[in-house]
KEKOLRO-19996 format. One record per residue (C-alpha): x, y, z. Coordinates in steps of 0.2 Angstrom, whole numbers, padded with zeros to 4 digits, always signed. Layout:
<atoms>
XYZ/...
</atoms>
This chain:
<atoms>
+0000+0000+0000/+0008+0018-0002/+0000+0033+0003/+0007+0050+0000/+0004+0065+0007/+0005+0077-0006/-0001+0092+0006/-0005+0090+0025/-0012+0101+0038/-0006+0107+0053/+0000+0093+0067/-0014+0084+0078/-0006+0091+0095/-0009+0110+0088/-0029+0105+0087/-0027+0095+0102/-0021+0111+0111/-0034+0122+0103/-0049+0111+0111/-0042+0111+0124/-0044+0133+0127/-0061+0132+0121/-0065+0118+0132/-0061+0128+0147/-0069+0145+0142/-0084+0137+0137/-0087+0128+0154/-0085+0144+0164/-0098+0152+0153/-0110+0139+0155/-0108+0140+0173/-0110+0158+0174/-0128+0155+0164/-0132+0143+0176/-0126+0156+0191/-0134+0170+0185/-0146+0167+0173/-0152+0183+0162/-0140+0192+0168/-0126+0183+0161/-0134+0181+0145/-0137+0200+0142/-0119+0201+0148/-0114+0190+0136/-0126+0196+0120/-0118+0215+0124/-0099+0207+0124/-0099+0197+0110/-0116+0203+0099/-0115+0223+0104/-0135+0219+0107/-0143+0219+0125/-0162+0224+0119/-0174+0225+0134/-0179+0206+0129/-0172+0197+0117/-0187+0184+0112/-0196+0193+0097/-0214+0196+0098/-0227+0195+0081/-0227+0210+0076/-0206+0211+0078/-0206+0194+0068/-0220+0201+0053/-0209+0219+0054/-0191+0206+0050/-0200+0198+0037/-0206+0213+0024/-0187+0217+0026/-0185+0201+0015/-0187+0203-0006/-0200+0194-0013/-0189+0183-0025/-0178+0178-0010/-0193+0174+0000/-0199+0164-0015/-0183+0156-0013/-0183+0151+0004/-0200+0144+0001/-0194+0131-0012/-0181+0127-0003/-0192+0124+0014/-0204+0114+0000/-0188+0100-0006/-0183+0098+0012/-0201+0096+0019/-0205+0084+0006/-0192+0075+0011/-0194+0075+0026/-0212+0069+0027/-0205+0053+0018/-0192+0050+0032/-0206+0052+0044/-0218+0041+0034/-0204+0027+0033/-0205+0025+0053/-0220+0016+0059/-0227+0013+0075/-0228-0008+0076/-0237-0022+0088/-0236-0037+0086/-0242-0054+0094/-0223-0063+0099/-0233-0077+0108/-0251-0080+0109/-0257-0069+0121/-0242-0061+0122/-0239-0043+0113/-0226-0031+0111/-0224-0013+0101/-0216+0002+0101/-0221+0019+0099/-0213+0034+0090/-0216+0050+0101/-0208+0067+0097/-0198+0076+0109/-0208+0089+0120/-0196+0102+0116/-0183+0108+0104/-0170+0123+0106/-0163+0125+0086/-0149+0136+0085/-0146+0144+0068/-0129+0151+0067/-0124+0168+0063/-0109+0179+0062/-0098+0181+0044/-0113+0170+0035/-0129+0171+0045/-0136+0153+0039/-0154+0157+0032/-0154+0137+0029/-0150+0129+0044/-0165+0135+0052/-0176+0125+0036/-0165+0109+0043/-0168+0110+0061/-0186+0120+0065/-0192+0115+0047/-0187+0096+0052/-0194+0095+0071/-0210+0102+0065/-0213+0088+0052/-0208+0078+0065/-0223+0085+0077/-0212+0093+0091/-0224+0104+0100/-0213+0116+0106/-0197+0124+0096/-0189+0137+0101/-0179+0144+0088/-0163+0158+0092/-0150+0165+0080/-0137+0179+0084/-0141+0196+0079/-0133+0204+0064/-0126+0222+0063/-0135+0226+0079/-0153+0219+0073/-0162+0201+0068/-0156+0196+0053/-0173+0196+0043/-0170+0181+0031/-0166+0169+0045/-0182+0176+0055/-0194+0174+0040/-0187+0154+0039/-0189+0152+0057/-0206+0157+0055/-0209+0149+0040/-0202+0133+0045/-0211+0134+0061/-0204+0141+0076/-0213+0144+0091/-0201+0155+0103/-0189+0164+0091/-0172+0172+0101/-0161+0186+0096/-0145+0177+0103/-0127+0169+0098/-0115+0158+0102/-0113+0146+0120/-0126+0162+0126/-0140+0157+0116/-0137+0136+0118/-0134+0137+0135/-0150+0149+0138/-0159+0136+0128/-0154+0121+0137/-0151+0128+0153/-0165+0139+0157/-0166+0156+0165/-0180+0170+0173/-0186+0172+0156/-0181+0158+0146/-0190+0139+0149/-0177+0126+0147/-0180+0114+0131/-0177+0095+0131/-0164+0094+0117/-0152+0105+0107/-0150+0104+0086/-0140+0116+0074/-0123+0115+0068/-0111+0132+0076/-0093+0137+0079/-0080+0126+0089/-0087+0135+0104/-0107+0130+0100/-0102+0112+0096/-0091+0111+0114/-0108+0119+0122/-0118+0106+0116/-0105+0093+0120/-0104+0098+0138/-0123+0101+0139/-0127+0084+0133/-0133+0072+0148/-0142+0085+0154/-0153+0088+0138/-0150+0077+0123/-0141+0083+0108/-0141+0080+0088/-0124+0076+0085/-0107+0087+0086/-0109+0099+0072/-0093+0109+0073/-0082+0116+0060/-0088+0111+0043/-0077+0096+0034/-0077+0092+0016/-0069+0079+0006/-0065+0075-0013/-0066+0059-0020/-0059+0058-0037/-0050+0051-0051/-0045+0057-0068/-0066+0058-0075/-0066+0075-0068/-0054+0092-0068/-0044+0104-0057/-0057+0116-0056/-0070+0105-0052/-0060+0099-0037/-0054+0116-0032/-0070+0125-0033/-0077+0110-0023/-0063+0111-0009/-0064+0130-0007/-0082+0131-0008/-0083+0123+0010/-0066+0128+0017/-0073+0149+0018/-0084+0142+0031/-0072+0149+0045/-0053+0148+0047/-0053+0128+0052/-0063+0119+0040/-0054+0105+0034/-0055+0100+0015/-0047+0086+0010/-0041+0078-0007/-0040+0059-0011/-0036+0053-0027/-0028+0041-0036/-0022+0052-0051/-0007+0062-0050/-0009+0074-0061/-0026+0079-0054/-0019+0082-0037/-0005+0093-0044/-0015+0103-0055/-0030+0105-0041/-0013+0113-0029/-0011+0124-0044/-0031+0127-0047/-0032+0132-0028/-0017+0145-0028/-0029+0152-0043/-0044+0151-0035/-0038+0161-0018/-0030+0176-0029/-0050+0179-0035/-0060+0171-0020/-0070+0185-0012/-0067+0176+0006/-0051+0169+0001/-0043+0177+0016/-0054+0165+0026/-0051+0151+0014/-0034+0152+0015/-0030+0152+0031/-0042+0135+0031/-0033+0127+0019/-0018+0130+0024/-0020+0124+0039/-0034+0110+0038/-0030+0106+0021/-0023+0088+0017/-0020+0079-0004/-0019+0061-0003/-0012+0052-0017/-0017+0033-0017/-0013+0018-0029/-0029+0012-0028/-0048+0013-0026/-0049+0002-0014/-0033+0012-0004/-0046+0029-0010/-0060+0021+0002/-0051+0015+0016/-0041+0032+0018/-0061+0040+0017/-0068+0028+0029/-0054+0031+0042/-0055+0051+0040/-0075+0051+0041/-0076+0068+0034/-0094+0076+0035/-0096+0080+0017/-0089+0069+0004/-0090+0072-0012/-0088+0057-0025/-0081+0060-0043/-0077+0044-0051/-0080+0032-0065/-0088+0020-0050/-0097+0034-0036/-0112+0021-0034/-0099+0008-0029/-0090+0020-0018/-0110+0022-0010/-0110+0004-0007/-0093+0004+0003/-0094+0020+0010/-0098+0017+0029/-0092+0032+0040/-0097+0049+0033/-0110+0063+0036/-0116+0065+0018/-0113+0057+0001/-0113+0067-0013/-0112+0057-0029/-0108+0063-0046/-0100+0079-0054/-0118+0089-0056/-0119+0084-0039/-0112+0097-0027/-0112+0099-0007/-0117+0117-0010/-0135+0110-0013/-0137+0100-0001/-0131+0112+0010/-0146+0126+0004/-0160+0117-0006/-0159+0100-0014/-0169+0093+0002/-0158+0082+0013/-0153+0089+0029/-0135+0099+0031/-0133+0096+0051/-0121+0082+0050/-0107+0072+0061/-0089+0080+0060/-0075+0075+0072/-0078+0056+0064/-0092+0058+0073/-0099+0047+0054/-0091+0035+0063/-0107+0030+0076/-0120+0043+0069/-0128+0049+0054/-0134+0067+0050/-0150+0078+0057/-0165+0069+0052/-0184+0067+0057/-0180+0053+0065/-0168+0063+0079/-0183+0072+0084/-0192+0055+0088/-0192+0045+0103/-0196+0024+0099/-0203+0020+0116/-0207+0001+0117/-0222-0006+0129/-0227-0025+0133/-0244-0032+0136/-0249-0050+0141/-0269-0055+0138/-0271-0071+0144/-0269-0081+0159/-0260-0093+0152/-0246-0082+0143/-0245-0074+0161/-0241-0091+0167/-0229-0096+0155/-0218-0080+0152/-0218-0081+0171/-0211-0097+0174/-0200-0093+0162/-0194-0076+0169/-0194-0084+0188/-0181-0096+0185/-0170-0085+0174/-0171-0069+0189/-0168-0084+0201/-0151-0090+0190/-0145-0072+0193/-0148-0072+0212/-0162-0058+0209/-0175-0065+0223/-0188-0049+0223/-0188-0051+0203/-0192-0070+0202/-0205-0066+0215/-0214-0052+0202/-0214-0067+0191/-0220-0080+0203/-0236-0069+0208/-0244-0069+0191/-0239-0089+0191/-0248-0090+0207/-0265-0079+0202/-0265-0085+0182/-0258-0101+0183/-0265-0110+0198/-0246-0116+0205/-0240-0113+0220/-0222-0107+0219/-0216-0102+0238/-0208-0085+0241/-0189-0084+0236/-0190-0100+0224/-0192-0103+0206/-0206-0107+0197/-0204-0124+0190/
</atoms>
């Protein structure tokens, strides 16, 4: 096997030691929230976002005043997209039944698909307020019948940023929140005077939002650690340098550590995609923010092979991958640890990120590894219940489930069994033995 790093980023020790700040300073801002509540917050919101209104929830007529700020063609635009990732949406709901089912007779089992009580969606702002990641997160729980979602993105130059308000709305928020960062996740999931906490936090955010949620997690649940966008390229000589470089840099302007990465199995195309990237970053508009990503997060890996091409992709479990081959739908069917496949050249990550209908919240981190992306089904519980019916399943599964508490030592357990044998099945089982 030979591997080669034609380009690699910066040393796993220098991330390591980066966590490790935001770790810290993110735990002593969650604590303050829970110290002092509102307080903090607004302390927060005025440090970071310049904004400390007198509240920061918006009330109708703040939401309807956002939205005529917002052009009719790009309102049109968010309702198309709301449309595709509604649509599909609904099928991924439709796909997960509630089931029963007789196991024995008189004996039945089921479960039940019941949607979390309450939902805190963060919708990041900042460079790029992220009109579409409210569409993934509020649209989504809503389809999945959450009955309360609280909605809260940070304010941009000093005020709401009216296109992310109108989706909120749109996709169907119930509380919508003026405020950023570990303030506004930690509000959400926490609770203050003025804020009820929610039961689980969605929405992708910065290194310090992802750590939030990672540290706020046991208390409420949590989608998945979003943090700073990944994308990979997949690719062999089918395609060009400009296809791979656009591809690359289109994600790495996120923020200044998005890593993109490179593997192919052609030479030539990594060398000229080094060259097409140089090119790119003298006429990128956010090409200082680019830059400094893939310069530092940015890795080419030259392989031998397609099957060395996979297993570097599986290992690295980036969160986008996009797949430009002359075999993508067998890279599909070997593909195991990602966030999102993106298949073909007039396929691009770009869509999926805004329109095409899947969702964009996805595992980073190789998070791919254990979980898949923000879906419909995040927002649902499967609760399972039991029933027996008849006298005689009572007696049998207890007979059963006495001797097997007894061959654990579990005395009280067997007798829970032995009871029902007793009153169903006419034995008598003395206390503390098994039923026989």
């Amino acid at each position: 096997m030979t591997i080669e790093h034609l380009k690699t980023s910066k040393p796993e020790a220098e991330r390591v030691e980066d966590d490790s700040k935001v770790r810290a300073a993110v735990e002593a801002t969650l604590k303050d929230i829970e110290t002092r509540g509102d307080a903090a917050v607004r302390e927060l919101s005025r440090k970071f976002d310049n904004y400390a209104p007198e509240r920061f929830r918006l009330s109708a007529s703040e939401i309807e005043a956002a939205m005529q700020k917002v052009s009719a063609r790009d309102m049109e635009d968010i309702r198309f997209a709301q449309d595709q990732i509604r649509r599909f949406a609904e099928a991924q709901r439709a796909s997960m039944t509630d089931i029963e089912v007789e196991t024995l007779p008189g004996v039945i089992l089921g479960h039940r698909n019941i949607p979390v009580q309450s939902v805190g969606c963060y919708v990041p702002g900042g460079k790029f307020p992220m009109v579409a990641s409210a569409h993934m997160s509020v649209l989504t729980a809503n389809v999945a019948g959450v009955p309360r979602i609280v909605a809260s993105a940070p304010p941009v130059n000093g005020e709401p940023h009216p296109a992310i308000v109108a989706a909120m709305h749109m996709g169907g928020a119930h509380e919508i929140y003026v405020l950023g960062g570990i303030q506004a996740v930690g509000a959400m999931a926490i609770g203050t005077e003025t804020i009820d906490p929610v039961h689980m936090l969605v929405g992708p955010g910065n290194a310090f939002v992802a750590e939030a949620k990672r540290q706020l997690f046991g208390r409420v649940g949590i989608d998945l650690f979003a943090g700073p966008t990944e994308t990979m390229v997949i690719a062999d000589e089918t395609v060009d340098a400009e296809l791979c470089a656009t591809d690359l840099l289109g994600q790495a302007e996120h923020g200044y550590n998005s890593p993109a990465c490179l593997i192919t199995n052609s030479r030539k195309l990594a060398e000229d995609t080094l060259a097409e990237i140089d090119r790119l970053l003298a006429i990128l508009p956010t090409a200082e923010t680019a830059r400094t990503s893939w310069e530092d997060y940015g890795d080419v890996i030259l392989c031998d092979s397609y099957d060395e091409m996979l297993q570097v992709a599986n290992d690295m479990a980036y969160e986008h991958v996009q797949v430009m081959t002359d075999r993508d739908d067998w890279f599909l069917e070997h593909m195991h640890s990602y966030g999102a496949l993106f298949l073909g050249p007039r396929t691009n990550v770009a869509n999926g990120d805004k329109v095409i209908g899947t969702n964009h919240t996805l595992p980073t981190k190789k998070a791919g590894r254990y979980t898949g992306g923000l879906w419909v089904g995040k927002f649902l519980k499967t609760h399972s219940y039991q029933k027996v019916t008849t006298d005689e399943a009572a007696a049998q599964i207890g007979a059963y489930g006495s001797r097997l508490c007894m061959l654990e030592g579990f005395v009280g357990h067997a007798e829970q069994c032995n009871v029902r044998v007793r009153r169903y099945g006419g034995q008598n089982v003395p206390y503390g033995e098994a039923a026989q």
